[in-house]
Backbone as a ProteinNet text record, in pm:
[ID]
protein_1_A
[PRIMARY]
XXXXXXXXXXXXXXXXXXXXXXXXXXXXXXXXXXXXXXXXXXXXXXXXXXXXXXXXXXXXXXXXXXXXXXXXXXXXXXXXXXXXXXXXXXXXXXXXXXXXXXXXXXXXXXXXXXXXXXXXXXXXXXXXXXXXXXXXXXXXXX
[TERTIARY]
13235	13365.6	13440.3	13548.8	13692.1	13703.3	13674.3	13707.4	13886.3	13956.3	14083.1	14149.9	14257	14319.1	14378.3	14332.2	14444.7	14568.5	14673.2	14783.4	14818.5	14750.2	14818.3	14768.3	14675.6	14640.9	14736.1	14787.1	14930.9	15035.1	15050.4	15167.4	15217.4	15090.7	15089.9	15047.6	15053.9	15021.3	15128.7	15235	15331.2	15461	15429.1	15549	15551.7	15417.5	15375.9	15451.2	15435.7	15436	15618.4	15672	15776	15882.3	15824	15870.6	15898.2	15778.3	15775.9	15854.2	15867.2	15946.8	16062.5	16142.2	16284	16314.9	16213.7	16233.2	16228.2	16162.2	16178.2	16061.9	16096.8	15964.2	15857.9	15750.2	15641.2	15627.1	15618	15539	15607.8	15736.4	15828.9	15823	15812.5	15764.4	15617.6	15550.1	15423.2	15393.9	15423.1	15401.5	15446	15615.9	15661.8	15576.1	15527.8	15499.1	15362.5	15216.8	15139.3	15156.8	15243	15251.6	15273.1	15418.5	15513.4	15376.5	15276.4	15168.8	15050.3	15060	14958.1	15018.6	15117.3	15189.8	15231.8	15240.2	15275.5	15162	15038.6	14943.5	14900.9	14878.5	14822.3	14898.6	15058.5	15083.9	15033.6	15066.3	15035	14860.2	14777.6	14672.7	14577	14449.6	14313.4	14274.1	14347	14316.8	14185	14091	13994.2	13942.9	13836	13759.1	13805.6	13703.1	13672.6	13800.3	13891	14042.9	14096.4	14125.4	14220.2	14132.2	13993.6	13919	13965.7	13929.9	13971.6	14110.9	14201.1	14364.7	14345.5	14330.2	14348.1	14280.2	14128.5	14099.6	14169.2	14202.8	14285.5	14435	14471	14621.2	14592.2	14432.2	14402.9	14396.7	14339.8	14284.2	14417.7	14504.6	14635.6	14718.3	14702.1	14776.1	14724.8	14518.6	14481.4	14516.8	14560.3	14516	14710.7	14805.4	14948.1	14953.3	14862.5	14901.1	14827.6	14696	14643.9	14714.8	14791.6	14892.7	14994.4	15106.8	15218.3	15196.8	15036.7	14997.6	15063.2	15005.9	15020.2	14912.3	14915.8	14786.4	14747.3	14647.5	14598.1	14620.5	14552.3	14544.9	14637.6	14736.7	14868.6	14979	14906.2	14959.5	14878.7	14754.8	14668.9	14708.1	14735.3	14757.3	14883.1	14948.3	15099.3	15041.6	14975.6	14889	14842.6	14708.4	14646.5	14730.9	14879.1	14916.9	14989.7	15025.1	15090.1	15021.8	14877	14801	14790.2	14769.2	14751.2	14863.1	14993	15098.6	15125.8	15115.5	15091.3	15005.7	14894.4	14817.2	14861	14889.9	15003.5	15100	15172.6	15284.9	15288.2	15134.1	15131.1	15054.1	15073.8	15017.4	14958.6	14934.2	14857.2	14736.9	14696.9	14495.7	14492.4	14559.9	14546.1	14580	14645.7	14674.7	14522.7	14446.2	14319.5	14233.1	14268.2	14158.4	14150.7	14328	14382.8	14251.1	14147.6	14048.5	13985.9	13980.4	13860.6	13955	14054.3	14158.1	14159.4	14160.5	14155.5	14061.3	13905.2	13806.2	13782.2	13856.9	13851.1	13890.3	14010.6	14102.9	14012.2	13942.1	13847.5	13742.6	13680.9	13599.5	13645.1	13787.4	13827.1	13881.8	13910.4	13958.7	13834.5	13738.6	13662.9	13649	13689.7	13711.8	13802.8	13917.3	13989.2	13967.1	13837.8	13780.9	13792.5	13704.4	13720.7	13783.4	13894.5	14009.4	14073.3	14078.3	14177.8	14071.3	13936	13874.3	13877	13900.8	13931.8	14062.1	14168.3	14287.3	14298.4	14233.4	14186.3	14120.4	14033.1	13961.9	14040.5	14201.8	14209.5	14351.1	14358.6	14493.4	14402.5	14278	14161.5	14154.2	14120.4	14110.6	14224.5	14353.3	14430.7	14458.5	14449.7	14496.8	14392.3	14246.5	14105.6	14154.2	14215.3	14242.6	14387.8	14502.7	14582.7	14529.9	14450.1	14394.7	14295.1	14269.1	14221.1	14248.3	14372.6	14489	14554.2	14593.5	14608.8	14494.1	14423	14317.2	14320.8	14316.6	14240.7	14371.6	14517.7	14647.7	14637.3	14577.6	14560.9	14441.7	14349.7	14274.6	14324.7	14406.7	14455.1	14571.1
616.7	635.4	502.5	472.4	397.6	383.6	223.6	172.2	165.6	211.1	210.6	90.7	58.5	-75.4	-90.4	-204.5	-206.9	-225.7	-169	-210	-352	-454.8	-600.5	-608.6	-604.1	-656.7	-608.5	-482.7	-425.1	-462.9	-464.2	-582.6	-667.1	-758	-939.4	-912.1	-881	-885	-811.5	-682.3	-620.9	-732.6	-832.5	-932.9	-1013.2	-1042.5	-1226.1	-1159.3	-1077	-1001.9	-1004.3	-928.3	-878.7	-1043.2	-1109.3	-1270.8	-1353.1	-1340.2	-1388	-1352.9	-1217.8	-1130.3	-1156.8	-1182.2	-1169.7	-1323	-1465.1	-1592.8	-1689	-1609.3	-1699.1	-1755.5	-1941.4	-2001.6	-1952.1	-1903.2	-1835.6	-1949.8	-2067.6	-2151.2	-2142.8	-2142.7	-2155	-2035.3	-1946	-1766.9	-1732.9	-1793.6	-1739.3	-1747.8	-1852.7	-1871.1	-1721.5	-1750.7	-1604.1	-1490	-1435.9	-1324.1	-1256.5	-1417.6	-1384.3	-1375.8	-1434.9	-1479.2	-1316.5	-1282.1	-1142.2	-1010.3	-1014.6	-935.6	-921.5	-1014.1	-1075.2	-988.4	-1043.4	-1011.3	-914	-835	-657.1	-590.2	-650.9	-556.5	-599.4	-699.2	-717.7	-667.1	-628.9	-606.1	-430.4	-391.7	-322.1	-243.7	-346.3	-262.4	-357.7	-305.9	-403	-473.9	-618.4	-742.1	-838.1	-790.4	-854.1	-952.4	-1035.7	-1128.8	-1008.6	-923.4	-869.4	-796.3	-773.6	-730.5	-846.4	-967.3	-1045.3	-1097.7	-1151.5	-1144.7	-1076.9	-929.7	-831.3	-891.6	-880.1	-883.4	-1051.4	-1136.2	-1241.8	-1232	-1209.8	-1188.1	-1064.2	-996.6	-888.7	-945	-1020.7	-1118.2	-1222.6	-1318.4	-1351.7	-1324.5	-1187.5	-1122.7	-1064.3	-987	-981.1	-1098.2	-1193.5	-1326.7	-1328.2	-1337.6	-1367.2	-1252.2	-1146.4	-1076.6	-1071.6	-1041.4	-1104.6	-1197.8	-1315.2	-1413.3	-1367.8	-1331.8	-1302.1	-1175.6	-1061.4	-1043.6	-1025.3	-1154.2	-1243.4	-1343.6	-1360.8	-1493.8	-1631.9	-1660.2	-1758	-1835.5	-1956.9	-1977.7	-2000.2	-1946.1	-1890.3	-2006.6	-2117.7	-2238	-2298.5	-2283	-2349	-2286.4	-2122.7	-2097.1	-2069.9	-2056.4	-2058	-2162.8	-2269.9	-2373.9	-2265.8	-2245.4	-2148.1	-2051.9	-1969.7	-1814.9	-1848.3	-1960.7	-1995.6	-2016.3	-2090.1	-2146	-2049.5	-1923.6	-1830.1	-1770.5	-1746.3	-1615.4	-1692.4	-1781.9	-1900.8	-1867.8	-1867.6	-1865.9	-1697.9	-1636	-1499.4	-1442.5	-1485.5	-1471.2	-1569.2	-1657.3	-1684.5	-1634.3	-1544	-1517.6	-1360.8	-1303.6	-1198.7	-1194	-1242.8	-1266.6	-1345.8	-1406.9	-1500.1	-1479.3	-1355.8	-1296.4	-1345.4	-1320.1	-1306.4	-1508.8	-1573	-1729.4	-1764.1	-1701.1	-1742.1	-1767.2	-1608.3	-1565.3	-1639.6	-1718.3	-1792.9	-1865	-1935	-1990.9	-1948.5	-1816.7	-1696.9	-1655.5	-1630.5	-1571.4	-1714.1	-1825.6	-1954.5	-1998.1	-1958	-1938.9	-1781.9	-1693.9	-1609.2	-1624.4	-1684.5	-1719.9	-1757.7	-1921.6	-1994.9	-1911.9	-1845.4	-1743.5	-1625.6	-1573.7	-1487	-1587.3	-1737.9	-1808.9	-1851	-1833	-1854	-1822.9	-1690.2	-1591.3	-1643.2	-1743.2	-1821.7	-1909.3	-1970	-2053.9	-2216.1	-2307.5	-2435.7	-2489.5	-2526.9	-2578	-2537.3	-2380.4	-2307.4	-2315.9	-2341.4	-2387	-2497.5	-2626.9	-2707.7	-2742	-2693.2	-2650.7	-2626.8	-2499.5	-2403.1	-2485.8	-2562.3	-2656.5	-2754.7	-2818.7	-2931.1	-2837.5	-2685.2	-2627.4	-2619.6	-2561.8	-2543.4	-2664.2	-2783.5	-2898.3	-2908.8	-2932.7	-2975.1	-2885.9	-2777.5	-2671.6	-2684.5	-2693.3	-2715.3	-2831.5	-2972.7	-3060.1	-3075.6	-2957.5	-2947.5	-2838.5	-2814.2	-2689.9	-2788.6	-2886.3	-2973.1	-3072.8	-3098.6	-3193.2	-3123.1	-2957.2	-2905.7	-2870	-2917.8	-2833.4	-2958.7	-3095.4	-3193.2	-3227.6	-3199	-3210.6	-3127.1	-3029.3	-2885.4	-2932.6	-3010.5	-3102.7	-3195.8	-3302	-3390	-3312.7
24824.4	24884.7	24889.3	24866.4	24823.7	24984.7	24967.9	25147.1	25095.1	25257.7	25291	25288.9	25222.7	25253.6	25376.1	25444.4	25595.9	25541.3	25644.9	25690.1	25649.9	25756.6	25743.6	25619.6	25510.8	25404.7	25286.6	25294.5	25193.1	25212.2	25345.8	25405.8	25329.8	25391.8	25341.4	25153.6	25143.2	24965.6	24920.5	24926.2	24933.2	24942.4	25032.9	25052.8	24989.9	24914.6	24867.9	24739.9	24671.7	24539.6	24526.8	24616.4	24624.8	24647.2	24704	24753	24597.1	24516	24413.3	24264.5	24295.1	24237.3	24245.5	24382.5	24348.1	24381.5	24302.5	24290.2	24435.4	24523.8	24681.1	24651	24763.2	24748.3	24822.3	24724.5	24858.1	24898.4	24937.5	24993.6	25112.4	25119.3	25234.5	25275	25214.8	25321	25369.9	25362.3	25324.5	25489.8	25545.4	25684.2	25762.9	25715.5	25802.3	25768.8	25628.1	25633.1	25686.5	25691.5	25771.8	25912.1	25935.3	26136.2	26166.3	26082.9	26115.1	26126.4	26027.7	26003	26072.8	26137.3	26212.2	26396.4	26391.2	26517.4	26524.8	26460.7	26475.2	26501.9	26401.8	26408.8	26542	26614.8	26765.4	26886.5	26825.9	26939.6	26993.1	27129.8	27159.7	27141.9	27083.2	27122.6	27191.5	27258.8	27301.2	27217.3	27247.7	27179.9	27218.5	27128.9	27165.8	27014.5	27047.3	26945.2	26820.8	26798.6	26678.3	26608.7	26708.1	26632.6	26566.9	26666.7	26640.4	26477.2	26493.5	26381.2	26216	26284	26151.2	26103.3	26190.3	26140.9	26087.7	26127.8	26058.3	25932.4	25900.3	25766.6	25692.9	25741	25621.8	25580.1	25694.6	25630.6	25507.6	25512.1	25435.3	25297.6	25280.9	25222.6	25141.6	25189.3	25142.8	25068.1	25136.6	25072.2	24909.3	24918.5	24788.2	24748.6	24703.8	24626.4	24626.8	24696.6	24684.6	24560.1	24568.5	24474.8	24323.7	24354.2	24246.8	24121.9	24245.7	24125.4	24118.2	24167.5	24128.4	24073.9	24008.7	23903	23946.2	24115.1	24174.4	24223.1	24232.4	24292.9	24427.1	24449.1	24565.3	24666.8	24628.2	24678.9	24750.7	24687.3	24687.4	24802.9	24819.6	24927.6	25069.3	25044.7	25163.9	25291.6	25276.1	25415.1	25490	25407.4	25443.3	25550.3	25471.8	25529.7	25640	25671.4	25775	25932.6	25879.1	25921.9	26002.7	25909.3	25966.7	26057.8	26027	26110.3	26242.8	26239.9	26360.5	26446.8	26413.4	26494.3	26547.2	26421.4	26432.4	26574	26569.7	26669.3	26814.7	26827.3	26916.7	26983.8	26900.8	26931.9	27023.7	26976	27019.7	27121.9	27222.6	27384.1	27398.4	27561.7	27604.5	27594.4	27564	27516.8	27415.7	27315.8	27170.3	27140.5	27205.5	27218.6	27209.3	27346	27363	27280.9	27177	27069.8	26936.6	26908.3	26838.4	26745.6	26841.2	26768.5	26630.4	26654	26612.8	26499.2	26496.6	26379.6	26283.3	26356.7	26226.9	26154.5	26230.6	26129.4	26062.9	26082	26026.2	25933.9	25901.7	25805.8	25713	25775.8	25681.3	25556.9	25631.2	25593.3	25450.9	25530.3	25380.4	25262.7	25313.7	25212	25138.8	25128.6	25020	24922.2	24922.7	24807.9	24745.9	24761.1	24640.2	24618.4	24671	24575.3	24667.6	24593.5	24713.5	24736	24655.1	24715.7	24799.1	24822.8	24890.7	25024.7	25042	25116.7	25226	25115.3	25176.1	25265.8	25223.5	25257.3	25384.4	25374.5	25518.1	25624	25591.7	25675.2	25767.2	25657.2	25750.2	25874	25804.6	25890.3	26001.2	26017.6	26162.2	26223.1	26114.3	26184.1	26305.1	26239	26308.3	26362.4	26389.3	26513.4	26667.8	26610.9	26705.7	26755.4	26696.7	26755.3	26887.8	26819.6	26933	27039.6	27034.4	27151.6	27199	27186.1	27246.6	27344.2	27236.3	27308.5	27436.1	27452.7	27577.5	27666.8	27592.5	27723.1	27827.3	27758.9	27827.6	27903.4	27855.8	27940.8	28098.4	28071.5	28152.8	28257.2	28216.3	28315.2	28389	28358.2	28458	28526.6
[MASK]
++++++++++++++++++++++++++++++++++++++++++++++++++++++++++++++++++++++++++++++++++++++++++++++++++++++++++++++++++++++++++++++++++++++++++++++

């Protein structure tokens, strides 16, 4: 049996495709269209770890396969994607802010599948996000 495509993953691959198509820079959309995908699908339901999880890797997951056929490279837009689901998940409540962590290694995770660069990529958008959730926590202490 033919697993179902999610929602956010036809979405985000539906847009990357359609973006590229009518000459927009994905690099400069790519943010909006994971955040927008990201944040619809969280709103309104029980936002927990393993949702916010799923939806960030299926935005991933959409992006590669978006680029893979608008014959773009994957790489090149992944920091974009990460960057989006990150905010994406932000934007859609103070739970889902919390969960924020968990959607950016999720991210990490489906970005393997395009390969290591798009890996490494992914690594330094977590870096520097783990490092500003750091930077508030320790504000939120004094």
């Amino acid at each position: 049996m033919e697993e179902k495509e999610s929602e956010v993953t036809k979405a985000v691959r539906e847009a990357v495709v359609k973006a590229v198509e009518t000459g927009e820079d994905i690099k400069e959309k790519m943010g909006g269209i994971t955040s927008d995908a990201v944040k619809k699908a969280l709103e309104g339901v029980d936002v927990t770890r393993e949702k916010v999880e799923s939806v960030a890797k299926e935005a991933m997951e959409g992006t590669i396969e978006g680029a893979r056929k608008a014959k773009v490279e994957a790489a090149e837009i992944i920091k974009e994607a990460a960057e989006g689901i990150i905010e994406g998940t932000r934007q859609a409540g103070a739970k889902a802010a919390d969960l924020a962590e968990h959607a950016a290694e999720a991210a990490l995770d489906a970005a393997k599948e395009a390969g290591d660069k798009a890996v490494e990529v992914v690594k330094d958008v977590v870096k520097g996000f783990l490092g500003g959730i750091k930077e508030v926590l320790e504000k939120k202490k004094k």
